[in-house]
C-alpha atoms as an extended CHARMM CRD file, in Angstrom:
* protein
*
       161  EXT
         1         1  UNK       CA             93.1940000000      129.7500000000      118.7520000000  PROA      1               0.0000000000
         2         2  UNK       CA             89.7840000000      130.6190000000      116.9540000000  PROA      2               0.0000000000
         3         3  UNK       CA             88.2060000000      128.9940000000      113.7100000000  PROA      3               0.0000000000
         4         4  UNK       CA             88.6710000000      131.6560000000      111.4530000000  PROA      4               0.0000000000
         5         5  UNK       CA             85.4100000000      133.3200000000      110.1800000000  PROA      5               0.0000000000
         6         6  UNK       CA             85.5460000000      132.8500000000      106.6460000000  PROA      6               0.0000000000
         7         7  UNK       CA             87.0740000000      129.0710000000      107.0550000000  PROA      7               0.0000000000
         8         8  UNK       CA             84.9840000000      126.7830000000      105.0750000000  PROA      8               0.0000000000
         9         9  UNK       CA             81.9370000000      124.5670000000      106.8020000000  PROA      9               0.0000000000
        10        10  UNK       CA             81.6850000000      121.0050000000      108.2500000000  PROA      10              0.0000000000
        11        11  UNK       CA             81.4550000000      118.9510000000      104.9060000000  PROA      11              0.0000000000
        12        12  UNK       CA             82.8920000000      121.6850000000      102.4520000000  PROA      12              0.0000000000
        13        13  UNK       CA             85.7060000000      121.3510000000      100.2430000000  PROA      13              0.0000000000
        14        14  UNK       CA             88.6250000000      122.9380000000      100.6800000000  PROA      14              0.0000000000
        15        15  UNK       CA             90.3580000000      124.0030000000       97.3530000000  PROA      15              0.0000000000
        16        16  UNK       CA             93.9070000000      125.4420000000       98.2510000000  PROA      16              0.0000000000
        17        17  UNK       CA             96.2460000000      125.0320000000       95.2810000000  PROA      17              0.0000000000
        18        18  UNK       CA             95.6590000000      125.6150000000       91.5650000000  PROA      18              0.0000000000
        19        19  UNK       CA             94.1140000000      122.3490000000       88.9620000000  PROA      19              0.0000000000
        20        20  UNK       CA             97.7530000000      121.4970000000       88.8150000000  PROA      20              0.0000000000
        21        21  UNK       CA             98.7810000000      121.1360000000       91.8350000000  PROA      21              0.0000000000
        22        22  UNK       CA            100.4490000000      117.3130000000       92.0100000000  PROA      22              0.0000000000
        23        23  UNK       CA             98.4670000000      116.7980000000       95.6380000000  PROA      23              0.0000000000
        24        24  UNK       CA             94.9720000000      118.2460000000       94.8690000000  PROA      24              0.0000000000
        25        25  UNK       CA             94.6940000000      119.5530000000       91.1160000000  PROA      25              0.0000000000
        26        26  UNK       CA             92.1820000000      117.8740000000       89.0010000000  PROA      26              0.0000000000
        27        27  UNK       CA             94.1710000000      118.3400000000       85.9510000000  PROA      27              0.0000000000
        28        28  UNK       CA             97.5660000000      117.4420000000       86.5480000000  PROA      28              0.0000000000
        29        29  UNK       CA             98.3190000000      114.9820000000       84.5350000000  PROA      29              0.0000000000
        30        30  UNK       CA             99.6670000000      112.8620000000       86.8930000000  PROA      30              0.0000000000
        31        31  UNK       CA             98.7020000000      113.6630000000       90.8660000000  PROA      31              0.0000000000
        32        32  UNK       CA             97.1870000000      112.3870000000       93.9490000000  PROA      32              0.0000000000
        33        33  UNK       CA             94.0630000000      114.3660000000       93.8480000000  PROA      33              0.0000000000
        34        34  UNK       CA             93.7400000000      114.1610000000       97.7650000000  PROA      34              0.0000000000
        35        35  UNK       CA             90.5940000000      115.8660000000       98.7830000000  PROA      35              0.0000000000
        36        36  UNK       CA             90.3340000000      117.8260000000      101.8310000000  PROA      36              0.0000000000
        37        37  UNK       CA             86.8080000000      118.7100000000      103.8020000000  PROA      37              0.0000000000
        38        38  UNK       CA             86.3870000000      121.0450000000      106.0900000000  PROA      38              0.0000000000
        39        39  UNK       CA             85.2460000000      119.3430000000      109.5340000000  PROA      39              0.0000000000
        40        40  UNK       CA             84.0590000000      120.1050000000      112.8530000000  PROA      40              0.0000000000
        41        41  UNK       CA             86.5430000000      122.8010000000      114.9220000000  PROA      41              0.0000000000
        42        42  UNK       CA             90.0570000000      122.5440000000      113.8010000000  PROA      42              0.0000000000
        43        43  UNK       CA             89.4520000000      119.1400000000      111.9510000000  PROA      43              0.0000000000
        44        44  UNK       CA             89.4190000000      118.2170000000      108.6280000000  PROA      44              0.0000000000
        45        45  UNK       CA             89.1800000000      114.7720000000      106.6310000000  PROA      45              0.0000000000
        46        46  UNK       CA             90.1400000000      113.8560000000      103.3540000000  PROA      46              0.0000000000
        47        47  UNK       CA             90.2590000000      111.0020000000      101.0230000000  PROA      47              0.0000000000
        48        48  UNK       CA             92.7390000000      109.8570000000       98.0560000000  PROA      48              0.0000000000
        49        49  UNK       CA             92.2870000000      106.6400000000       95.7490000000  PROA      49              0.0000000000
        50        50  UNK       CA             95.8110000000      104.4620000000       95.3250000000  PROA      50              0.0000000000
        51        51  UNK       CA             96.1180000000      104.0430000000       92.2960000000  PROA      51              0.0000000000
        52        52  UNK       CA             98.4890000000      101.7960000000       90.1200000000  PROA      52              0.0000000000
        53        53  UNK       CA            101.1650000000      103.8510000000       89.3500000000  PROA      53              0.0000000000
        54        54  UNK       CA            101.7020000000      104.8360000000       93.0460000000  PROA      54              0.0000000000
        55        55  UNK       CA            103.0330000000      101.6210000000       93.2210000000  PROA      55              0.0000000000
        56        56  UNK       CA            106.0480000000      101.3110000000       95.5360000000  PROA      56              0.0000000000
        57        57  UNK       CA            106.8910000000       97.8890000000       97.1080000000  PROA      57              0.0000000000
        58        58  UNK       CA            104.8930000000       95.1000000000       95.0870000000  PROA      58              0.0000000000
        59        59  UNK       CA            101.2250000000       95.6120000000       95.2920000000  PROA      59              0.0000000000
        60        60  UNK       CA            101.6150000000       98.7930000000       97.5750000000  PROA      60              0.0000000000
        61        61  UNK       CA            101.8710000000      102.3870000000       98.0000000000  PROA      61              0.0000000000
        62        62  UNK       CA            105.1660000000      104.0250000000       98.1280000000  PROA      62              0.0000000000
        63        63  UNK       CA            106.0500000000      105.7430000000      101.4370000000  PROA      63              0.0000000000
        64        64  UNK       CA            106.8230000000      108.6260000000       99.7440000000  PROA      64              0.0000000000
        65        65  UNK       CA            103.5250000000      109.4220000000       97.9290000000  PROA      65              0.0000000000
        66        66  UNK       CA            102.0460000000      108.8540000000      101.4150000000  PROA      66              0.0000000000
        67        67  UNK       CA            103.9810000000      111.4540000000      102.9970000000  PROA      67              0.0000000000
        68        68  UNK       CA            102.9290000000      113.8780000000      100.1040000000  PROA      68              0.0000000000
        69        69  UNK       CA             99.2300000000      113.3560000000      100.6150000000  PROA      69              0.0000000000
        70        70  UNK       CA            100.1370000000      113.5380000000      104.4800000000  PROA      70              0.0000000000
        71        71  UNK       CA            101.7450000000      117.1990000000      103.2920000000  PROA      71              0.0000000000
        72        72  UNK       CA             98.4730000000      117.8990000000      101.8060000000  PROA      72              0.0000000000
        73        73  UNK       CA             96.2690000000      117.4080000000      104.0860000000  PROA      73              0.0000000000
        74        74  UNK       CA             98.5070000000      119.0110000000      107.0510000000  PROA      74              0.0000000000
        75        75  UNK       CA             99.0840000000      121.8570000000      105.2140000000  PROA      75              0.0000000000
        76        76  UNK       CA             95.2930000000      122.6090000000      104.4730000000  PROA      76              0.0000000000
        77        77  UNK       CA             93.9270000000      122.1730000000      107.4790000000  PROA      77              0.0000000000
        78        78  UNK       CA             95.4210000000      125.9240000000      108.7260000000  PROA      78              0.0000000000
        79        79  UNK       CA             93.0890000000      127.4650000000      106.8160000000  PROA      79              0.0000000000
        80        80  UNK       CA             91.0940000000      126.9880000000      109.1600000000  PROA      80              0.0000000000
        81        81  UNK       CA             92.2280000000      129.4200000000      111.3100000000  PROA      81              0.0000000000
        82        82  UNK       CA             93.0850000000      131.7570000000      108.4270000000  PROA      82              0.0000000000
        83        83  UNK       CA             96.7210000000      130.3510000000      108.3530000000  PROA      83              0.0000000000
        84        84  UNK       CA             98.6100000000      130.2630000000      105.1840000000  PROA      84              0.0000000000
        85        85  UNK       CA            101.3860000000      128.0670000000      105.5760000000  PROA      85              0.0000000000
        86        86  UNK       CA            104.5780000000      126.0630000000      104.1810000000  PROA      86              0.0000000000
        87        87  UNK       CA            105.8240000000      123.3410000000      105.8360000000  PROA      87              0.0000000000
        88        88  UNK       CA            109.0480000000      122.9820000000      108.1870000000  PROA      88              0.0000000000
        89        89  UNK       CA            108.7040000000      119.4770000000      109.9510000000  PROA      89              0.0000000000
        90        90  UNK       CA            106.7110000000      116.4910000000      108.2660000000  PROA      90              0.0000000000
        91        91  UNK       CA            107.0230000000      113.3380000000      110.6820000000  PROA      91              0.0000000000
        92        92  UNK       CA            105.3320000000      110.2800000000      109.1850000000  PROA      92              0.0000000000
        93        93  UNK       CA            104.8360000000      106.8310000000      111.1960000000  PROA      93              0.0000000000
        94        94  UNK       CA            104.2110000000      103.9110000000      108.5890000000  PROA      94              0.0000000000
        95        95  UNK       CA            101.5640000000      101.0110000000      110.4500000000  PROA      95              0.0000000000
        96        96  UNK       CA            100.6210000000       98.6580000000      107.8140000000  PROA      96              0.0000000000
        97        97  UNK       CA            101.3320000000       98.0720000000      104.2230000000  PROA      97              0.0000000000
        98        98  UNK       CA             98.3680000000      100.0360000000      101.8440000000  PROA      98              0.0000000000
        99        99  UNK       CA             97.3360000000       98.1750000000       98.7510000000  PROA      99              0.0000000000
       100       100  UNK       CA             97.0120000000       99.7290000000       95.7950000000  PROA      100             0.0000000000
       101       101  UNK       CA             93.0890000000       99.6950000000       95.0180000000  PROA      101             0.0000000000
       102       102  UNK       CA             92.1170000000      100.7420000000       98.4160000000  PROA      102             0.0000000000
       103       103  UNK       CA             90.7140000000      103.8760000000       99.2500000000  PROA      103             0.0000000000
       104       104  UNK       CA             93.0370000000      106.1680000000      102.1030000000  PROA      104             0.0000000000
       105       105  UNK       CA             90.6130000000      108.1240000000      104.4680000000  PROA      105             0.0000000000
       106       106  UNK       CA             92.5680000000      111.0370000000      106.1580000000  PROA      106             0.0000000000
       107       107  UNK       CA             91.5710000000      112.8620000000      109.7290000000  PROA      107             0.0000000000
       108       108  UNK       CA             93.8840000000      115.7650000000      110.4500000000  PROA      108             0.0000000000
       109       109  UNK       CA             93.6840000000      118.2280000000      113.0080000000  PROA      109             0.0000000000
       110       110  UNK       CA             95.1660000000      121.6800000000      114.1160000000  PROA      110             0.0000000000
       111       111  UNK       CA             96.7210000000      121.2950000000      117.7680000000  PROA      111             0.0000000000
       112       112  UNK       CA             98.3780000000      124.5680000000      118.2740000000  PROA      112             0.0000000000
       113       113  UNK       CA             99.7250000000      128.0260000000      117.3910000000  PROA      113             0.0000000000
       114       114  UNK       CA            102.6690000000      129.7700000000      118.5030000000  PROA      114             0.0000000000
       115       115  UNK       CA            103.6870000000      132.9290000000      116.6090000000  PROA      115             0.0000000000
       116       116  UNK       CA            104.4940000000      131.5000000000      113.1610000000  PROA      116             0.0000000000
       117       117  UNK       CA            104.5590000000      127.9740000000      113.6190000000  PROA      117             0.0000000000
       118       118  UNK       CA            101.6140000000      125.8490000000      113.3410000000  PROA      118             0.0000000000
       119       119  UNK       CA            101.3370000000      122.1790000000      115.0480000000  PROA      119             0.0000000000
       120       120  UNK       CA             99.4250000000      119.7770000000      113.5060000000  PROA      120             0.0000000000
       121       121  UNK       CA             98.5940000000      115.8890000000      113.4070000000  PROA      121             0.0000000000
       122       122  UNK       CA             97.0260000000      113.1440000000      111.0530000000  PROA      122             0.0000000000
       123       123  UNK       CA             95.9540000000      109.6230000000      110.4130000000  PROA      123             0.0000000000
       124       124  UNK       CA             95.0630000000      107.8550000000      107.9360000000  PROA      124             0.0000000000
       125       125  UNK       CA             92.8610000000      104.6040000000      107.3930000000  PROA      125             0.0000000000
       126       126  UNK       CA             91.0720000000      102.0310000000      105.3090000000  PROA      126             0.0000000000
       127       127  UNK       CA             87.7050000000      100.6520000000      106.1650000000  PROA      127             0.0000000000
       128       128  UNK       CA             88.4010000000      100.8870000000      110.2870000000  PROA      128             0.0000000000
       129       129  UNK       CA             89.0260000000      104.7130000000      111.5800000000  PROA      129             0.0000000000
       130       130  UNK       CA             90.3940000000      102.7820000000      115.0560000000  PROA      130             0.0000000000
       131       131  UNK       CA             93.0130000000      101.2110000000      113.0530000000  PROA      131             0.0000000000
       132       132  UNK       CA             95.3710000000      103.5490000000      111.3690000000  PROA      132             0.0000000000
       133       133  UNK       CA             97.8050000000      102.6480000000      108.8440000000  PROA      133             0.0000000000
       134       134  UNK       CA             99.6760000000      105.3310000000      108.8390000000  PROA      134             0.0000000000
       135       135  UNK       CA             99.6530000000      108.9290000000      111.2130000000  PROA      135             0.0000000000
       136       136  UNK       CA            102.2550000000      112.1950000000      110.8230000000  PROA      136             0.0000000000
       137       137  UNK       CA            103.0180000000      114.7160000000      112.9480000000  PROA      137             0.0000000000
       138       138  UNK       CA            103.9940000000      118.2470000000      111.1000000000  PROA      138             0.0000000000
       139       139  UNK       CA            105.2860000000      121.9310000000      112.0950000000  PROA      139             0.0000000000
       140       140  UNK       CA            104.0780000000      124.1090000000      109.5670000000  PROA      140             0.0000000000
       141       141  UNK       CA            104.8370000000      127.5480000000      109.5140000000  PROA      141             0.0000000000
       142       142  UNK       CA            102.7910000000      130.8740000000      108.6630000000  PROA      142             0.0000000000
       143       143  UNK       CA            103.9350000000      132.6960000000      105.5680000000  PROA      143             0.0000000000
       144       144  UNK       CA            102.2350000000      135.7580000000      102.9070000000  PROA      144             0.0000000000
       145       145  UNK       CA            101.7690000000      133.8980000000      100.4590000000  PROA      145             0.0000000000
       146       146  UNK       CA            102.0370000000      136.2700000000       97.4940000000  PROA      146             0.0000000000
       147       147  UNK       CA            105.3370000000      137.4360000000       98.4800000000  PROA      147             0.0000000000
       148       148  UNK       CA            106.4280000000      133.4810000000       99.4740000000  PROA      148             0.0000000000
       149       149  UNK       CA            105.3310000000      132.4980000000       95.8570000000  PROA      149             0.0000000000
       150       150  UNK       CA            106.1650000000      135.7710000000       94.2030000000  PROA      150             0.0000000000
       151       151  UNK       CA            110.1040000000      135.2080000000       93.1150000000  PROA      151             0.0000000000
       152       152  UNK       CA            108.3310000000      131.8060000000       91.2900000000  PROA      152             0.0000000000
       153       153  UNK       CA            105.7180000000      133.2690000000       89.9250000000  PROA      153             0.0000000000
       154       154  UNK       CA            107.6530000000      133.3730000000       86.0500000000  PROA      154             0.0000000000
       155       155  UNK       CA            108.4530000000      129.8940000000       86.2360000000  PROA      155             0.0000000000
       156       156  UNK       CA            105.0790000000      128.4300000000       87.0590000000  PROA      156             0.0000000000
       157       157  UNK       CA            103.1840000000      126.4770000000       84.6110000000  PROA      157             0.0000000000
       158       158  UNK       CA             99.8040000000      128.4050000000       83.0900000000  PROA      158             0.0000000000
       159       159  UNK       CA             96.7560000000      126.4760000000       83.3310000000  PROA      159             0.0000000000
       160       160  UNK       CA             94.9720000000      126.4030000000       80.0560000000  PROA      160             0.0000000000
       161       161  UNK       CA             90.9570000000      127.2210000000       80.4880000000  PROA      161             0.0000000000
């Protein structure tokens, strides 16, 4: 497995979806806005503020919005080796409650490739990077993306600019 030449640098944003995109879009009008960084070999790290209305459980995130950003941040981290992928596994191991105000910090990193299938891992923290709250385990698998996305294409919503 090699870092793929034209993956982006240590410390560099990596924008994969459109400004809609629930999980990283900047203008959907309701989303996670995870961000994802580029980081050393096949790492990245990413970061999402909880927010009130990801409210699950009193006072805390719901699992489910968790396993979204886990998506997210899984399914970027490919690009480093020039993968575009969808996923087929997402495994998610819930530590500690997360309380809405905090701020999640993500590490997620490439493990393997085997023909189209793409192993990957991630944690995520608070203030302590040795104490996880949460960690998934995903298979992801490689796809074309245009012709994945084509048969959609009508049905997707425009961005305005």
């Amino acid at each position: 497995m090699t870092r793929h030449p034209k993956a982006p640098s240590a410390g560099e944003e990596i924008r994969l979806h459109h400004s809609l995109c629930f999980a990283c879009g900047d203008d959907a009008p309701v989303g996670l806005r995870v961000r994802v960084v580029g980081g050393e070999g096949f790492t990245v790290t990413a970061s999402m503020k909880v927010e009130p209305w990801m409210q699950g459980g009193p006072g805390v995130i719901h699992g489910g919005l968790l396993a979204a950003a886990f998506d997210e941040v899984l399914g970027t981290a490919p690009l480093l080796i020039g993968a575009g992928v969808v996923t087929a596994h997402l495994e998610i191991d819930f530590a500690e409650p997360i309380p809405l105000g905090s701020t999640l910090r993500f590490r997620g990193e490439v493990l393997a490739k085997e023909r189209r299938k793409v192993y990957l891992r991630a944690t995520a923290h608070l203030d302590d990077p040795e104490r996880p709250v949460a960690a998934a385990h995903g298979i992801f698998v490689t796809i074309d993306v245009r012709e994945h996305f084509s048969r959609y294409r009508d049905t997707a919503v425009k961005v305005a600019r």
